[in-house]
C-alpha positions as CSV (number, residue, x, y, z in Angstrom):
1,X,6.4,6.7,68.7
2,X,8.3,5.1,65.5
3,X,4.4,4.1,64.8
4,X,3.0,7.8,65.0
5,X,5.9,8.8,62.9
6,X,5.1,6.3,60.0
7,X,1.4,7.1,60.4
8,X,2.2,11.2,59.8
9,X,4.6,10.2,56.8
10,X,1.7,8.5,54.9
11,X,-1.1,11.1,55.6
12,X,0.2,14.6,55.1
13,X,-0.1,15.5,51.4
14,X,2.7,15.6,49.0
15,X,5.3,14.1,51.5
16,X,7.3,13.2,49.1
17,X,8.2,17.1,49.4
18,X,8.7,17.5,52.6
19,X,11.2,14.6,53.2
20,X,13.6,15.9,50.4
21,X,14.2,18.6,53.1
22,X,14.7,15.5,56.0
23,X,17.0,14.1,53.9
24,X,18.7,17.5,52.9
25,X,19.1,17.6,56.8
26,X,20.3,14.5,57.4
27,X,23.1,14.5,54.9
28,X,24.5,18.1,56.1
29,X,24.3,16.2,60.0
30,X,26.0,13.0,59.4
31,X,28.7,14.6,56.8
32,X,29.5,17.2,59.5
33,X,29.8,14.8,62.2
34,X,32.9,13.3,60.0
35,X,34.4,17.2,59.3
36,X,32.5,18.2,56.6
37,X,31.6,22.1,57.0
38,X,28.7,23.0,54.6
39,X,25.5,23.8,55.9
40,X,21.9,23.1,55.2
41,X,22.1,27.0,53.1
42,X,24.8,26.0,51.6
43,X,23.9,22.6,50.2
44,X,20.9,24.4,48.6
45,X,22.4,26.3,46.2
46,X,24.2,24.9,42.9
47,X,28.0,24.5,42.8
48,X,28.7,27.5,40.8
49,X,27.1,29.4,43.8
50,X,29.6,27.9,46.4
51,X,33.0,29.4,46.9
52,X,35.7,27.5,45.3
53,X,37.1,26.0,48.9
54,X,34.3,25.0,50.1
55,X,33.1,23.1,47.1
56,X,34.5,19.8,48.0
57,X,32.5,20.0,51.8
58,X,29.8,21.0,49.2
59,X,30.3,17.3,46.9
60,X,30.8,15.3,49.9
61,X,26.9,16.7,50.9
62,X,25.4,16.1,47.9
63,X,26.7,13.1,47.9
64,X,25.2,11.7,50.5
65,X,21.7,13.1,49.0
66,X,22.0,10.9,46.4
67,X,23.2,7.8,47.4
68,X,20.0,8.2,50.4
69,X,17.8,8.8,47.5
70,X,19.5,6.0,44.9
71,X,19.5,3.4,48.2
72,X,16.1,3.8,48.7
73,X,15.2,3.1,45.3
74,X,17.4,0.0,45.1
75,X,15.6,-1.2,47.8
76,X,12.7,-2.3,45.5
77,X,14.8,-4.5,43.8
78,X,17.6,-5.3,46.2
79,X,17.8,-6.8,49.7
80,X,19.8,-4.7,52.2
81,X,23.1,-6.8,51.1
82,X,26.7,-6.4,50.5
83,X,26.1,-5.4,47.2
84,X,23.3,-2.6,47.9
85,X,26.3,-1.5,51.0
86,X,28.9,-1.6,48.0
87,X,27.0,0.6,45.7
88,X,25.7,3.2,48.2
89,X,29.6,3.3,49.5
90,X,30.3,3.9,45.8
91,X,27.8,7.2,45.1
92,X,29.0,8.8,48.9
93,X,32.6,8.9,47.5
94,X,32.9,9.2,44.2
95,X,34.7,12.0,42.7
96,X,35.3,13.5,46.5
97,X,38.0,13.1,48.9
98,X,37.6,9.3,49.2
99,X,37.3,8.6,45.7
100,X,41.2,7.2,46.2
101,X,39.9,4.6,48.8
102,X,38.3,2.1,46.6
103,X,35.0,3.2,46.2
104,X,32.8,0.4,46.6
105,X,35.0,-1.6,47.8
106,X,35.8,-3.2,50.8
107,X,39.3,-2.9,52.6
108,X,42.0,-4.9,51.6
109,X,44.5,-2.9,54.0
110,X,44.1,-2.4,57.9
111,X,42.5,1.3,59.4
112,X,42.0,2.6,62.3
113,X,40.7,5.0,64.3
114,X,42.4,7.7,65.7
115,X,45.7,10.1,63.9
116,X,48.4,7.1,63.7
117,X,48.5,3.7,64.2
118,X,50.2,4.0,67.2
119,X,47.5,5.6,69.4
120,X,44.7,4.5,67.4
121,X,41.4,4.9,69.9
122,X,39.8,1.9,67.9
123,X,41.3,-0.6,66.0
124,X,39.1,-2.5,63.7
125,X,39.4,-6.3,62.2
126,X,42.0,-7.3,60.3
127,X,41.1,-7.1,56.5
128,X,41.5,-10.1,55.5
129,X,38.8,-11.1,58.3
130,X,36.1,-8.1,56.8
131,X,34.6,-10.2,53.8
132,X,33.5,-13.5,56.3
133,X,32.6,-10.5,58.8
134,X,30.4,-8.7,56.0
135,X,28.7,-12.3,55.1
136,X,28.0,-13.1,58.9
137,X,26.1,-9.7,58.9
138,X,24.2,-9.9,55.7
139,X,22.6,-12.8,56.6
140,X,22.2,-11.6,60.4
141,X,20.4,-8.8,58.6
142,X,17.7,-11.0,56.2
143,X,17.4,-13.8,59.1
144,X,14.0,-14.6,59.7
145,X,13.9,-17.5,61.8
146,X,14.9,-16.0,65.5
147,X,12.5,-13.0,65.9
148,X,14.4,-9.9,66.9
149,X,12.3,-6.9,67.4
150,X,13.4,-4.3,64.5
151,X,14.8,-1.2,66.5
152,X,17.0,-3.9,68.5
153,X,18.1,-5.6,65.6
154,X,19.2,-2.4,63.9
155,X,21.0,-1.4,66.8
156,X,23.1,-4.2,66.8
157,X,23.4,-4.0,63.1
158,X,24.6,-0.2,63.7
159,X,27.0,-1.8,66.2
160,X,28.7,-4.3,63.7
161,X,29.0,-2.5,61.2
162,X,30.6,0.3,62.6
163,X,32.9,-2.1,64.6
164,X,33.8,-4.0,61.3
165,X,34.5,-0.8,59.4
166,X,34.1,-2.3,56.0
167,X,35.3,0.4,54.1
168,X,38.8,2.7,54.2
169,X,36.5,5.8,54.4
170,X,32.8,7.0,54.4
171,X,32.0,4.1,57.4
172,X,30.2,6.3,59.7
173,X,28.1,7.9,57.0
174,X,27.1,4.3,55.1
175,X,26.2,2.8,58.9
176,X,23.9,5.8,59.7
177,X,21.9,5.9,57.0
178,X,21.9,1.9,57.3
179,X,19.7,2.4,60.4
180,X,17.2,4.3,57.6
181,X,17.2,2.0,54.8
182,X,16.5,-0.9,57.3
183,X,13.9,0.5,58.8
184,X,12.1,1.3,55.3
185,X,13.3,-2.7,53.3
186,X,11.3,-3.7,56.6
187,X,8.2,-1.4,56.5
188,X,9.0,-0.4,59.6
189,X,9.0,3.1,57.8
190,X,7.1,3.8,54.5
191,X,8.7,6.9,53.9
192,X,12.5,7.8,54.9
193,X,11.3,9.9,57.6
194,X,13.8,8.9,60.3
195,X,17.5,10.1,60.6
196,X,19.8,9.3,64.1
197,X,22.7,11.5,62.5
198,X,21.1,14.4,64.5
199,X,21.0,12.8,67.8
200,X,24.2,11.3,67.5
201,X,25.7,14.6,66.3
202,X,24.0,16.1,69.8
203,X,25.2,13.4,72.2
204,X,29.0,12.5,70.1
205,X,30.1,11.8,73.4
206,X,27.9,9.5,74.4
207,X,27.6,8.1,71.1
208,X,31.0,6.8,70.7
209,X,31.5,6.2,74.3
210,X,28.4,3.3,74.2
211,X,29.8,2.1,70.9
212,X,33.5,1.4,72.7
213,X,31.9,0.1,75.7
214,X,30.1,-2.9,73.3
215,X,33.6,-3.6,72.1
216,X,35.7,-3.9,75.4
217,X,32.9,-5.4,77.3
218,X,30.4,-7.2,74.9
219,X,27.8,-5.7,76.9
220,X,25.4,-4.7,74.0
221,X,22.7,-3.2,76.9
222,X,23.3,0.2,77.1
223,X,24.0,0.8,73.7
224,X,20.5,-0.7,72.4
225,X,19.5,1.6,75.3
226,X,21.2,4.8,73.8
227,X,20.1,4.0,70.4
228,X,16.3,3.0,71.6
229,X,16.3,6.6,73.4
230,X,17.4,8.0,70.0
231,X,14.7,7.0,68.3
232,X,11.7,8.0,70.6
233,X,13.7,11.7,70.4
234,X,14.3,12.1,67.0
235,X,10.3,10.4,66.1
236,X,8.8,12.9,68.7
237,X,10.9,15.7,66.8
238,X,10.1,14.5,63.1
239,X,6.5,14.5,64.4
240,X,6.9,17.8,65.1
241,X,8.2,19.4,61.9
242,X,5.6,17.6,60.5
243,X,2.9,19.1,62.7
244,X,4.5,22.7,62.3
245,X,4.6,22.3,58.4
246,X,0.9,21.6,57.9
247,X,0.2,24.5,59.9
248,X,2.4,26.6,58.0
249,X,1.3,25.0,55.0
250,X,-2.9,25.8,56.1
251,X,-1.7,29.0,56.7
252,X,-0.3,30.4,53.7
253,X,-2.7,29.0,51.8
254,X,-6.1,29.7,53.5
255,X,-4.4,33.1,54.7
256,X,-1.6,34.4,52.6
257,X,-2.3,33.4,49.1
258,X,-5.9,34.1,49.1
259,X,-4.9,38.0,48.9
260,X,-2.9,37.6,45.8
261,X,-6.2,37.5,43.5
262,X,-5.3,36.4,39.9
263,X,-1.8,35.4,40.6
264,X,-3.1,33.0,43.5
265,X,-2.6,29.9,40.8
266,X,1.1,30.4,40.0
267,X,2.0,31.3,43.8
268,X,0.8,27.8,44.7
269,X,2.9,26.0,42.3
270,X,5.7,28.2,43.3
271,X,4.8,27.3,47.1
272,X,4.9,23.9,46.1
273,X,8.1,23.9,44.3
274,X,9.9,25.8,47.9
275,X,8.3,22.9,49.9
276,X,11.0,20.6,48.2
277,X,14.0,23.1,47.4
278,X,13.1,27.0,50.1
279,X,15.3,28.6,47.9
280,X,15.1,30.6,44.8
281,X,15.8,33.1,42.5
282,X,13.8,34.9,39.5
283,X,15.3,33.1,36.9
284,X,14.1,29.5,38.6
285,X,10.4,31.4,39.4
286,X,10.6,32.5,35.4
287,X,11.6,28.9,34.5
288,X,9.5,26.9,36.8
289,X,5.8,28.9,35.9
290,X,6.7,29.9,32.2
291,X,6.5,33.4,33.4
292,X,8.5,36.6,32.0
293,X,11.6,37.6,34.3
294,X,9.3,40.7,35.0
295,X,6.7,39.1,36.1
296,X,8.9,36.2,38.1
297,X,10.3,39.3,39.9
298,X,6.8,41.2,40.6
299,X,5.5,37.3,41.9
300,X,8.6,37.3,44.6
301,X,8.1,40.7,45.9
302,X,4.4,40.0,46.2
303,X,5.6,36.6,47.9
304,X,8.4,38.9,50.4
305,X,5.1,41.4,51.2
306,X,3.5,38.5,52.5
307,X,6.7,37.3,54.8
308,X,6.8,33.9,52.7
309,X,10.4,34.7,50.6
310,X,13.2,36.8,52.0
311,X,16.2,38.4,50.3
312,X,19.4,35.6,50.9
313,X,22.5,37.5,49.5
314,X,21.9,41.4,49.9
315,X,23.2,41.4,46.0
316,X,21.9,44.2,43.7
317,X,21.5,41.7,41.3
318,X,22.0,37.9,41.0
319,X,19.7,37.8,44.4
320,X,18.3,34.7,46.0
321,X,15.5,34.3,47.7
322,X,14.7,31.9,50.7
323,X,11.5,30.2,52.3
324,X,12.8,31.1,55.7
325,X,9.8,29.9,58.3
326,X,10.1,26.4,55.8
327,X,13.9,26.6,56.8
328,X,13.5,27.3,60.1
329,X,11.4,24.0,60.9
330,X,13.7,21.7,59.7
């Protein structure tokens, strides 16, 4: 399934598009399984946009986005190591509510899980024991010599790392999207087309149920399991968004655009541009095809006619616009 998920990543055209939307999705999931409350809408828009108290839900989000998108690109110079780990921890809380918890750093002080201490649910390592522990899984991580099967091997990865809890905050967000960036170092993946966040979000029950199970028993089976069943779900879901977006895609533009005569040319690149980012407003449209705000604004109602954009904010003025059937399937 993981196979036929790769395969669609590499043939539909301008991907690269589409999985700035995956990744959109996956950093509003895993944020939110940690508290955070902005939404996929939300983490669209620019900062001046947001409300002034839910701007910091807001940072943590885009956060997230770019230390998915900074990882990756490390990737082709780095190993997964402690130092790729370090930096990614680095962009996910800097200048947000973690920034305070060494950024980048690992823990030189106990945590837990849980409100105090004293009724912690999980205790992790002590600190002193987390930069040995860190080593041992690095090179677990880049061992070669006993062949593990990938999706196993993450899963226990997943596991340790979680259980180590290297960092004083931003753990469970750096050890899901560790599953990702060790699925693409080891061209498991070419794209970054896979995100558990979802899944686990779904099923937080079971999710941190199999995770304490491993630590009080040492019976890693049924969390592989789990995590095994987590991946078959979330490829055959991934394959279909990308199924239902080259429809949508075929449709608009054998269908839609055609109708549009003369302004068929600057629809498309405006089509392409809500691929990446499905919302908009005239000044972006004016921007983004060198177009007068006139005509931007005469382009987006011909675009609302043919039920690609709808009105977001029911302003008078100052509207947005949104690439809702786009929005919908992801």
């Amino acid at each position: 399934m993981i196979g036929e998920l790769n395969a669609f990543s590499q043939i539909i055209p301008d991907v690269d598009f589409f999985i700035t939307m995956h990744i959109l999705k996956e950093a509003t999931t895993s944020s939110r399984i940690e508290g955070t409350k902005t939404n996929m809408e939300e983490a669209l828009v620019k900062e001046e946009d947001i409300t002034p108290e839910k701007r910091d839900d807001w940072a943590e989000v885009q956060n997230y986005i770019k230390a998915i998108n900074t990882s990756i690109e490390e990737l082709e110079k780095l190993p997964i190591s402690n130092r790729l780990i370090k930096n990614t921890h680095r962009t996910l809380l800097s200048g947000v509510r973690g920034k305070h918890k060494i950024p980048g750093e690992f823990r030189t002080s106990q945590n837990w899980i849980g409100a105090t201490l004293k009724d912690a649910i999980f205790i992790p390592p002590h600190h002193s024991e987390v930069i040995e522990l860190m080593s041992d899984l690095e090179k677990f991580i880049n061992e070669e010599e006993y062949h593990v099967p990938h999706l196993i091997k993450i899963a226990i990865v997943h596991y340790q790392f979680e259980t180590i809890h290297p960092f004083l905050d931003g753990n469970g967000r750096l050890g899901r999207l560790l599953i990702t960036l060790y699925l693409v170092s080891n061209n498991v993946l070419k794209k970054p087309s896979l995100y558990l966040s979802d899944f686990f979000e779904k099923n937080k029950g079971y999710y941190y149920d199999n995770l304490m199970t491993v630590r009080l028993t040492s019976n890693l089976t049924q969390w592989i399991k789990f995590f095994l069943v987590g991946v078959i779900e979330t490829s055959k879901e991934s394959i279909q968004v990308f199924k239902d977006i080259i429809a949508l895609k075929t449709d608009i533009e054998t269908k839609r655009l055609p109708t549009l005569g003369s302004k068929v040319e600057k629809a498309q690149l405006l089509l392409k541009q809500l691929f990446q980012v499905p919302i908009t407003d005239s000044k972006q449209v004016s921007e983004l095809l060198q177009i007068s705000p006139s005509t931007a604004n005469r382009l987006i109602k011909d675009l609302i006619e043919l039920n690609i954009l709808s009105e977001l904010t029911g302003y008078k003025q100052n509207r947005k616009y949104m690439f809702r059937e786009y929005f919908i399937e992801n």
